[in-house]
N, C-alpha and C positions, 0 to 999 in steps of 0.2 A: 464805488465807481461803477458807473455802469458800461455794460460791453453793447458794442454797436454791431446790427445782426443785417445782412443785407439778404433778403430772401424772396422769390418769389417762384410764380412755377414756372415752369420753363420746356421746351419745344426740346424731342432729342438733338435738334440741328441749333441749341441754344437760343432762340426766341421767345420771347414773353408776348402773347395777346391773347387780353381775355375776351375778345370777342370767337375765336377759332376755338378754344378749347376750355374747359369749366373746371374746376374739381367735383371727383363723384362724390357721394355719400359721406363714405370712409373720411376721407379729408378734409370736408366741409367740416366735419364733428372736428377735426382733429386743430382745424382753423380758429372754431369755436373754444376750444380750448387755450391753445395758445396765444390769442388774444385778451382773453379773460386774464390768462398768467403776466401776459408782458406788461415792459413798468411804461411803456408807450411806443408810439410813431412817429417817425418825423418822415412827409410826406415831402415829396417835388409837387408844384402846381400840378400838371398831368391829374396822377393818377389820385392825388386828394380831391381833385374834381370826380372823378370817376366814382371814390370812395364815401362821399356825401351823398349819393345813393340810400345810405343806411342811417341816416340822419332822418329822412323821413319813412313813411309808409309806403311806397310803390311798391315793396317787395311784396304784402300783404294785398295781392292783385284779385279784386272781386269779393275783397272782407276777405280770404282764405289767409288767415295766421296763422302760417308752419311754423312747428317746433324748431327746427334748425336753424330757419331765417328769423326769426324772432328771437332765438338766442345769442345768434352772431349781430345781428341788429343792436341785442343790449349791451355785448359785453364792444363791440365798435363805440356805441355814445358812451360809455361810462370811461372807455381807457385816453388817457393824456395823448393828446393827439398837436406835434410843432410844424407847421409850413410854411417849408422856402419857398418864396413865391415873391418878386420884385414888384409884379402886375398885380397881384390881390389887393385891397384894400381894406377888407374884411376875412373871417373863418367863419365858420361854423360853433357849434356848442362843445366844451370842451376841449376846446383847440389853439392853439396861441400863433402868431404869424411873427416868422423871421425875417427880417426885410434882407440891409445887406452883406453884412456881415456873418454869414453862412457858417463860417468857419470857426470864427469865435464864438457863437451863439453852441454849436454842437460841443466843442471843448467844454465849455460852459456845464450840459446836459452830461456830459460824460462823468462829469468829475461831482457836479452836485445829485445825480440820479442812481439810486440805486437798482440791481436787478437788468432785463433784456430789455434794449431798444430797438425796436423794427427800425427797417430802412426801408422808404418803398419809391419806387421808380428806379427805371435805369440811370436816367441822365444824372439825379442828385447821387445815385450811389457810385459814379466813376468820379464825380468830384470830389467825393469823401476818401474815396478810396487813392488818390492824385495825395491827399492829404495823409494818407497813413491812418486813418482815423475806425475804419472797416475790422471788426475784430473776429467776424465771423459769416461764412457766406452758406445758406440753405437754396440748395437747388431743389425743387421739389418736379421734377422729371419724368412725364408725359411718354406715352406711346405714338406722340404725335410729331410729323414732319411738316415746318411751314414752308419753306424754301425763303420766306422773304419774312420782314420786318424788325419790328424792334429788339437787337440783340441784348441777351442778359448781362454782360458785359459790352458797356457803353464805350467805348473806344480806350479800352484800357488794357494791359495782360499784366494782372500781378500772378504772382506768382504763388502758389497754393501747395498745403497738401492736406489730402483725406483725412479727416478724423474721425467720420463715420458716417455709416449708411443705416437704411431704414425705410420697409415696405411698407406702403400707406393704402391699403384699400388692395382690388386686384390690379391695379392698373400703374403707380405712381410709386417713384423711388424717391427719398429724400435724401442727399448727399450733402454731407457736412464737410466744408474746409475750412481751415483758418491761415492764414499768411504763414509763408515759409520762412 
């Protein structure tokens, strides 16, 4: 069975946008990794749009192929990658599309997947999480204040506690909870 992991970085005032603030080095590596390890994604439209980026070569801007972006590039196309999405019509490579049944498609994933499943976007992780379905929640936790936008918890408050923390680079805390 696999456990459903909601993570992403986050603003100390609780926001998520990757246009304000980037991971450094440290984390990018560590990104790399644990995408390489996990058993997949299941994306919201949003941020699967955002994350088809790494499907092709932009990253590799002027022929320069870094090592790091090159790496999280491969280990991105090669991991199982599911999206709810009602407006798509099509995915990408690797990737399978949930139309409407959100709910049952992820039960589904849970129960026949082995190992960690991402979660990415806010909006699909407060419906999952509406659903009880959310078994683990990674803040990864910025020295950064946005005052506005996309909160990390999407109009939801479950109720949490600590199971562990962990310094990512000089800059970045990871905070681990799971449902109280």
């Amino acid at each position: 069975m696999a456990k459903l992991v909601f993570g992403m970085n986050v603003s100390l005032d609780g926001y998520v946008d990757h246009d304000r603030f980037a991971p450094e080095p440290a984390l990018f590596r560590y990104f790399i990794e644990q995408t390489r390890n996990t058993s997949g994604s299941i994306y919201g439209r949003g941020l699967y749009e955002l994350m088809r980026y790494w499907d092709g070569d932009e990253w590799a801007q002027d022929g320069l192929e870094q090592g790091d972006l090159r790496a999280f590039a491969e280990a991105w196309r090669a991991m199982p990658k599911w999206v709810a999405s009602r407006s798509l019509k099509q995915v990408g490579p690797n990737a399978t599309l949930i139309g409407d049944d959100v709910a049952a498609a992820v039960r589904k994933l849970k129960a026949d997947v082995d190992g960690e499943i991402e979660v990415g976007g806010p909006k699909l992780a407060a419906s999952l999480v509406r659903l009880g379905l959310i078994d683990e929640y990674h803040l990864f936790l910025h020295p950064v204040v946005l005052g506005q936008g996309a909160p990390f918890f999407a109009g939801v408050q479950p109720k949490l506690r600590l199971v562990g923390s962990e310094r990512i680079g000089e800059g970045t805390v990871k905070l681990t909870y799971a449902p109280a």
